[in-house]
LOPAKE-611942 format. One line per field, with one value per residue (C-alpha): residue number from 1; x, y, z. Coordinates in steps of 0.1 Angstrom, whole numbers, padded with zeros to 4 digits, always signed. Layout:
N
k	NUM	...
c1	X	...
c2	Y	...
c3	Z	...
END
This chain:
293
k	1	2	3	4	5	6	7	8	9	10	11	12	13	14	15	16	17	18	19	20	21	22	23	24	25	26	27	28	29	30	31	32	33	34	35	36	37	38	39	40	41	42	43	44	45	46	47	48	49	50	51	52	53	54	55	56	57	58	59	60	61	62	63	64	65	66	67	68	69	70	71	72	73	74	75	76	77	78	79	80	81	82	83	84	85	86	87	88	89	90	91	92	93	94	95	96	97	98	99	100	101	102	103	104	105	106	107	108	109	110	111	112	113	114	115	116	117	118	119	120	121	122	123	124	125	126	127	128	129	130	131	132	133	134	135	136	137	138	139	140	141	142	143	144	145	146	147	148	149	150	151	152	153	154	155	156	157	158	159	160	161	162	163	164	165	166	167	168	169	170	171	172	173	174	175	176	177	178	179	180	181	182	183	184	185	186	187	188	189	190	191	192	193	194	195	196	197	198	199	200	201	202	203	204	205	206	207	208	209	210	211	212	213	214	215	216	217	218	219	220	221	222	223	224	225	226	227	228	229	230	231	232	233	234	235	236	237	238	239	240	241	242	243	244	245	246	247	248	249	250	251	252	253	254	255	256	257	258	259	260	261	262	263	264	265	266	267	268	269	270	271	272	273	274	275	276	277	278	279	280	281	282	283	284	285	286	287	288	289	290	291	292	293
c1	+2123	+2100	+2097	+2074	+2102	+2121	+2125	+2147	+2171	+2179	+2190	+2208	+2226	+2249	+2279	+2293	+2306	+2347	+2359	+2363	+2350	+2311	+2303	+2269	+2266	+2260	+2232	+2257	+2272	+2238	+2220	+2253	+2244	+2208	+2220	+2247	+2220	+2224	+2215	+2188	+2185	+2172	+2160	+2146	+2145	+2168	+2171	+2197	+2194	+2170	+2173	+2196	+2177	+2185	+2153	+2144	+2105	+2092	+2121	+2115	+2135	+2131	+2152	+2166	+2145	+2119	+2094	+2105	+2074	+2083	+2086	+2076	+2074	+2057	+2077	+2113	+2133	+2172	+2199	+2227	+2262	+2292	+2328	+2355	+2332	+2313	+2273	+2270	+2232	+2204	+2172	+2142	+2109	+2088	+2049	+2029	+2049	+2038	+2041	+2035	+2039	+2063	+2048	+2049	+2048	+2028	+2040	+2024	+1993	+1963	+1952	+1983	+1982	+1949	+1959	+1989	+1966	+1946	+1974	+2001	+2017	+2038	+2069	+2102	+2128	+2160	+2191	+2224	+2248	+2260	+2299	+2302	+2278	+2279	+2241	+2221	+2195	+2160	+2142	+2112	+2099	+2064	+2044	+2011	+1990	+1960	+1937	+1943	+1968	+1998	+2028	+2050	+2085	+2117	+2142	+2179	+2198	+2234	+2264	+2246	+2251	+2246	+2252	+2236	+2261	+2260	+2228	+2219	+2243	+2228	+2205	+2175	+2181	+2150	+2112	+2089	+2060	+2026	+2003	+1971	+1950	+1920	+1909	+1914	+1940	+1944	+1922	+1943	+1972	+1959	+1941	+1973	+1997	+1968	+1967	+1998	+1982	+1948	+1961	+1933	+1907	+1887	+1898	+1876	+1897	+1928	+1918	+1910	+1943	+1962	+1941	+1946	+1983	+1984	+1968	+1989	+2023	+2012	+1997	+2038	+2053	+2072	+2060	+2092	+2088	+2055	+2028	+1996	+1979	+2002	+1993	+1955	+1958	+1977	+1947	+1921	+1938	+1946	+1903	+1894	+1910	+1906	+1890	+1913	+1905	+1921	+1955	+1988	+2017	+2045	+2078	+2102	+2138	+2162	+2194	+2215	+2200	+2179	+2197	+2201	+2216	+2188	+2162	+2185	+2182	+2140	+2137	+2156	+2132	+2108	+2083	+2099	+2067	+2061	+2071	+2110	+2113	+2102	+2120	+2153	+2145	+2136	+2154	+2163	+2132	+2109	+2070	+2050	+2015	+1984	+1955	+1924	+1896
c2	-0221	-0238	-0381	-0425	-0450	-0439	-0406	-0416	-0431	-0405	-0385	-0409	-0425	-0390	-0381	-0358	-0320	-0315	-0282	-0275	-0253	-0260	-0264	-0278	-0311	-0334	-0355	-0387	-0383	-0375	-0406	-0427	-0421	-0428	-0465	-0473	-0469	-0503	-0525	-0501	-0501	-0469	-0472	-0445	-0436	-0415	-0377	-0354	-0320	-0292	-0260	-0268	-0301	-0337	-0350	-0386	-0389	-0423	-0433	-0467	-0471	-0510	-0525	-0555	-0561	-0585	-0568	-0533	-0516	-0508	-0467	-0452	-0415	-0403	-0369	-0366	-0335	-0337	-0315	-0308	-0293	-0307	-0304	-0321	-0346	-0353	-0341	-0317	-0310	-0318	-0308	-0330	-0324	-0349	-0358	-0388	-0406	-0443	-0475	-0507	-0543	-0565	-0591	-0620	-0607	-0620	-0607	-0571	-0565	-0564	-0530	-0515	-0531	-0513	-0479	-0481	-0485	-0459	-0429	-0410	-0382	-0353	-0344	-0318	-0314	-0293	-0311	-0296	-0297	-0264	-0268	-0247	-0262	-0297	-0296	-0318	-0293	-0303	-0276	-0269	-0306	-0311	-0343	-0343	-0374	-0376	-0380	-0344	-0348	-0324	-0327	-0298	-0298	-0285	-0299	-0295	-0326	-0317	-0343	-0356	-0354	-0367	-0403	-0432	-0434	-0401	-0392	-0426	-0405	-0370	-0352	-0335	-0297	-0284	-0295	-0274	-0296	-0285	-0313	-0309	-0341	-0356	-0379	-0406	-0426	-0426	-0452	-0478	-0462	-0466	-0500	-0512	-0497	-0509	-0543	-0554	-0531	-0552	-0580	-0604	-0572	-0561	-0529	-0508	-0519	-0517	-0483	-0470	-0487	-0462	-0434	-0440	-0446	-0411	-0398	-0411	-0400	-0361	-0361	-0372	-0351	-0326	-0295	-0275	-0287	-0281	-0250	-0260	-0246	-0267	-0297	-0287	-0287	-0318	-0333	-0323	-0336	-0371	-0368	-0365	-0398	-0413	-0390	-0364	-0342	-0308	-0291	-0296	-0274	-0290	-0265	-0287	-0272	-0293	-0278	-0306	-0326	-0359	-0385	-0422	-0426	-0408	-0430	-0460	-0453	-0440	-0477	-0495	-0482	-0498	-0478	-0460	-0437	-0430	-0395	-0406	-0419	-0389	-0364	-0378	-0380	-0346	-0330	-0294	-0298	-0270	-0280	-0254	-0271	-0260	-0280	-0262	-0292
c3	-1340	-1351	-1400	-1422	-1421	-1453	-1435	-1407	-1430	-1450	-1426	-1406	-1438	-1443	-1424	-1399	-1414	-1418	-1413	-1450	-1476	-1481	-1515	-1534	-1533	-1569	-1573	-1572	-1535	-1525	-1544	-1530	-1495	-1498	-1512	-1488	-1455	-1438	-1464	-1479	-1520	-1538	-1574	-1594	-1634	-1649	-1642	-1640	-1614	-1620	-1606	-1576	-1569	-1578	-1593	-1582	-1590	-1588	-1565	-1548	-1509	-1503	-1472	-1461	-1432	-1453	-1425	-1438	-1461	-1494	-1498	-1531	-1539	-1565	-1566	-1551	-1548	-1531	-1524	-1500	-1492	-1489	-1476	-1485	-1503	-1472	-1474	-1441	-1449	-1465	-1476	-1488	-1512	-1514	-1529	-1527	-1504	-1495	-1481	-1488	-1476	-1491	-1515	-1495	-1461	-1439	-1406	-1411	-1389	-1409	-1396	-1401	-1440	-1445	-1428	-1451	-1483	-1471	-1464	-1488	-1472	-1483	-1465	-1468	-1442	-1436	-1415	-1413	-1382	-1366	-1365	-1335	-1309	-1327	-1329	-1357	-1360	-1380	-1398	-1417	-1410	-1425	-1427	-1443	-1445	-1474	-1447	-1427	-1400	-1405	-1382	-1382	-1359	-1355	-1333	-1323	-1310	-1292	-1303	-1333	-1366	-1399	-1390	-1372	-1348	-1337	-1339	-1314	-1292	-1293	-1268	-1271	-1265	-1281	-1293	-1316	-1325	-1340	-1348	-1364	-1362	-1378	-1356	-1375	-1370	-1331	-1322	-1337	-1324	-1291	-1296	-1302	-1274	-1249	-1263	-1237	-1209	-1209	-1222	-1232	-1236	-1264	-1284	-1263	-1234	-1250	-1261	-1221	-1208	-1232	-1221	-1188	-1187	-1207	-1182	-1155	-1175	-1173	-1138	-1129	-1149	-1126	-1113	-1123	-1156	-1169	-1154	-1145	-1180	-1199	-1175	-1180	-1218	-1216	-1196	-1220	-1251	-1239	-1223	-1261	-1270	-1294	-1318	-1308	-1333	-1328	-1325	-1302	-1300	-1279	-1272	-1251	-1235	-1217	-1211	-1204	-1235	-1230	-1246	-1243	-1215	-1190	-1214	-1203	-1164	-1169	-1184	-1158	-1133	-1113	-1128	-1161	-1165	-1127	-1108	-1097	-1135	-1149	-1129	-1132	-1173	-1173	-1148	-1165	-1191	-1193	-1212	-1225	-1243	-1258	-1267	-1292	-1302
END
């Protein structure tokens, strides 16, 4: 076995499979669901299907949230299945991808407003939900940014399925992940997320809280979980921050799921990323990594 903000919400905005004949699904149920996503408005020019697909080049997602980038694609490909009217998968095609602050918006943090204007990405996706073990399972998921990293993932979620409220209350059952980065983009990534660790600091500061806090995360993660290669490979990749340049493969197995409410008690925790935290999160989880520079 082996998702940019717009991607979440096209997944999330379709509904749960009836046990009904599945059938093709037209380009207006699918177009439907895209603009009905909690306040999210989908424009795009006029095109009919072709070849199975639903055509929706030059497609614009904008949402309500006045905080919420502005999506445009320059080439959009949609289709699905249905049953009983009701879109039980979905698969996605898309080129030139990006996203752009609102006009007006001043809340955006600079950096992230000139990564933005520097990145388009390509992305395609399969989600369907198995009837039988009411699994939302993610296929075929690609991201590829203009500026070389690749993410590539599947993933199968237990009591989700097509909709927001029940994918919020799925587990994790399974992790494929296969990311290919560049280098460049981590050491904003990690500026930021150290800027409340070393509060006050400068971005090289900021930068070695994250690191170290990384660090700490996969020296607790528990023994029965993870073998001491995958630990080691783990150790070298987050010791190449922040170029980390190179590729990580990820392959994560929890039998009981991780959902919400083991997130919930990991948080509530004295210390949510510590060994006790992390053991109870990850009780029946099984982590195999590999790390090539």
């Amino acid at each position: 076995m082996r998702i940019l903000p717009g991607v979440s919400v096209i997944i999330l905005g379709l509904s749960l499979p009836a046990a009904a004949e599945t059938v093709s699904a037209d380009c207006t149920a699918l177009t439907a669901a895209l603009r009905s996503i909690g306040g999210q408005t989908l424009t795009a020019p006029p095109a009919g299907p072709e070849a199975g697909w639903c055509v929706l080049d030059g497609a614009i997602l904008k949402g309500s949230d006045p905080g919420f980038p502005e999506i445009s694609v320059e080439r959009l490909r949609l289709r699905g299945t249905v049953a009983d009217g009701v879109p039980v998968s979905v698969e996605l095609e898309a080129a030139g991808l990006r996203a752009r602050p609102r006009i007006g918006d001043r809340t955006m943090d600079d950096r992230i407003r000139a990564m933005l204007q520097l990145q388009s990405a390509d992305l395609r996706f399969v989600a369907s939900v198995d009837a039988d073990t009411e699994t939302l399972e993610l296929r075929e998921v690609v991201l590829r940014l203009s500026g070389g990293t690749e993410v590539m993932l599947a993933a199968d979620i237990r009591g989700a399925g097509l909709t927001f409220a029940s994918f919020a209350g799925g587990s994790l059952t399974a992790l494929d992940l296969d990311w290919r980065s560049d280098g460049r983009l981590l050491r904003l990534a990690l500026a930021m997320a150290g800027e409340r660790l070393a509060e006050g600091g400068t971005e090289a500061e900021a930068i070695d809280a994250t690191r170290a806090a990384l660090r700490a995360i996969v020296e607790a993660l528990p023994e029965a979980m993870v073998s001491p290669e995958s630990r080691a490979a783990l150790a070298r990749m987050v010791a190449g921050l922040p170029q980390g340049r190179g590729r990580l493969r990820l392959s994560l197995t929890a039998t009981e799921g991780i959902g919400a409410s083991r997130l919930l008690l990991a948080g509530l925790s004295d210390d949510p990323t510590g060994p006790d935290a992390l053991k109870r999160l990850l009780a029946d989880a099984r982590l195999e990594a590999s790390w090539q520079p």
